[in-house]
PLY file of the C-alpha trace (Angstrom):
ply
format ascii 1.0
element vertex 119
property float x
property float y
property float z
element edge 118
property int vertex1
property int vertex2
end_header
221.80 18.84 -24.86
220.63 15.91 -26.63
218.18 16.53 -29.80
215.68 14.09 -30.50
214.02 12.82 -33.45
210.40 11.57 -33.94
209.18 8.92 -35.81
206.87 11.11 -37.42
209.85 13.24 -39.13
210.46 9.64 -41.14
206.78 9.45 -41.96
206.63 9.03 -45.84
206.15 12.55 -47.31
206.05 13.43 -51.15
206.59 15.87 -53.57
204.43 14.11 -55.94
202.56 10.82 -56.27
206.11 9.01 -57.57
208.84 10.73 -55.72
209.44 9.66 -52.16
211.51 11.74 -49.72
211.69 9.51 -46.91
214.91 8.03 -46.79
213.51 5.08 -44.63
210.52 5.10 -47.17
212.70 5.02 -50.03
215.43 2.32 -48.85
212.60 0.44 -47.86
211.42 0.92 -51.57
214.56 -0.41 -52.99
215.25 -3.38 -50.62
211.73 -4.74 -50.37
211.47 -7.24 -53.03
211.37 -10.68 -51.80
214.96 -11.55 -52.39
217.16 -8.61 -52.77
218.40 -8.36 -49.07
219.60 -12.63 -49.78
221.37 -10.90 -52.96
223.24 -8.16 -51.38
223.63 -10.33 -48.40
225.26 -12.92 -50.06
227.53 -10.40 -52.21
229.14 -8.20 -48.71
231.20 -11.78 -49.09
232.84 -11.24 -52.33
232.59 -11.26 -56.30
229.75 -13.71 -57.76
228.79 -15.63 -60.58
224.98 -15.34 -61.60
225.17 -19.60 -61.01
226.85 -19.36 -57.49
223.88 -16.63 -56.44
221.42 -18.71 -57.82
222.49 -22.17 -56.02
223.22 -19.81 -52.83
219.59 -18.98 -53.23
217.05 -21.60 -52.85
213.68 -21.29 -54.49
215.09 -18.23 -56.84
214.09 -18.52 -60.17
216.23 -17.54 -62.33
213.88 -14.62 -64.17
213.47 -13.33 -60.77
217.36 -13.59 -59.94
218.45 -11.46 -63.40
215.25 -8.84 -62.55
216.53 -7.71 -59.15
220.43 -7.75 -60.34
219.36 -5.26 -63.10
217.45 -3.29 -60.12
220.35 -3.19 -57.70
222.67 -2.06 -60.82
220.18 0.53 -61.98
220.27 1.74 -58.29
223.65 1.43 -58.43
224.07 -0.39 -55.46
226.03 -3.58 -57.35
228.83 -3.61 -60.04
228.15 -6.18 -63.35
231.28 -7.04 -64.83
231.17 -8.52 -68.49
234.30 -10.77 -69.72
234.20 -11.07 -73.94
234.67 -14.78 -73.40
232.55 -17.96 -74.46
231.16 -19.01 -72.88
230.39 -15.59 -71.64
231.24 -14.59 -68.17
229.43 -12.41 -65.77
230.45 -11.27 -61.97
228.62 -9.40 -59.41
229.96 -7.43 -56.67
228.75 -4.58 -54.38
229.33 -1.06 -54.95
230.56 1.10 -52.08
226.50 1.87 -51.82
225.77 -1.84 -51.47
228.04 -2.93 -49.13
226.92 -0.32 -47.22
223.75 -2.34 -46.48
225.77 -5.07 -44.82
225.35 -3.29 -41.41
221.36 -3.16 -42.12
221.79 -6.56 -42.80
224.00 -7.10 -39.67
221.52 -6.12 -37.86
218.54 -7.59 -39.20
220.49 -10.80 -38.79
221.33 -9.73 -34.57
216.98 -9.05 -34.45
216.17 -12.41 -36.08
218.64 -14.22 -33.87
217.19 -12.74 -30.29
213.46 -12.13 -31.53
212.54 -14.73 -33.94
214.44 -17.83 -33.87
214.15 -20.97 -32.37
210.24 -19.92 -31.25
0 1
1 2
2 3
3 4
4 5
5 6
6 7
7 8
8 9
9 10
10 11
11 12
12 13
13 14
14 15
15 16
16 17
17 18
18 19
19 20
20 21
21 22
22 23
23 24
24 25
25 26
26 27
27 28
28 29
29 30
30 31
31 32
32 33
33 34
34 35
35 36
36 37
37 38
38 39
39 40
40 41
41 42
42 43
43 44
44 45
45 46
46 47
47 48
48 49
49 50
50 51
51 52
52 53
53 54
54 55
55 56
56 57
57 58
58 59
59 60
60 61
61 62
62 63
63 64
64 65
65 66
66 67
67 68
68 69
69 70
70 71
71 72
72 73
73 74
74 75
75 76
76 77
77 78
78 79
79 80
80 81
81 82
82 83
83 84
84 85
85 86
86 87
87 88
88 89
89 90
90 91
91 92
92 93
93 94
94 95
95 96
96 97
97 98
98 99
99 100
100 101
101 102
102 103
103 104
104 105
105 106
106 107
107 108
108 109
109 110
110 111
111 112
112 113
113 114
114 115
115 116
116 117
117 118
């Protein structure tokens, strides 16, 4: 017998005003800032430099670059690593959390390519 799910189980539901339960809600929460599915995206290929995400990223400034890494490491979806060089050298890479998204991402990339392109 096959169980089925409503769309109203995912309906945002709280605890209090701050704390979201939904886990659509809150991966929506996390991922919904104009340029942190580009990031991640551009990450599930390897190690990065802050410079090679920010020429990878047309249009990013680089304020708004350095405030959603420090959001995806605070969610702990991306590693920094630090080298005590100078000039000083930084690297990004997805955690096993982040690279996770890559199928999300996979298939956000499948429903742009049938639904929205080339229209």
């Amino acid at each position: 017998m096959t169980q089925h799910t409503s769309v109203a189980q995912d309906a945002p539901s709280t605890l209090s005003h701050d704390t979201v339960v939904c886990p659509v809600a809150k991966t929506a929460e996390i991922v919904s800032g104009k340029w942190t599915l580009l990031i991640i995206r551009d990450l599930t290929t390897g190690t990065k430099r802050f410079s090679e995400l920010e020429r990878s990223l047309v249009g990013i400034s680089p304020k708004t670059l350095s405030e959603r890494l420090t959001a995806l490491e605070r969610e702990g979806m991306l590693h920094r690593q630090t080298y005590a060089e100078v000039p000083p050298k930084v690297e990004y890479s997805l955690t096993e959390k982040g690279q996770a998204l890559a199928q999300v991402i996979d298939a956000m990339r499948a429903y742009g390519s049938r639904w929205l392109c080339c229209q």
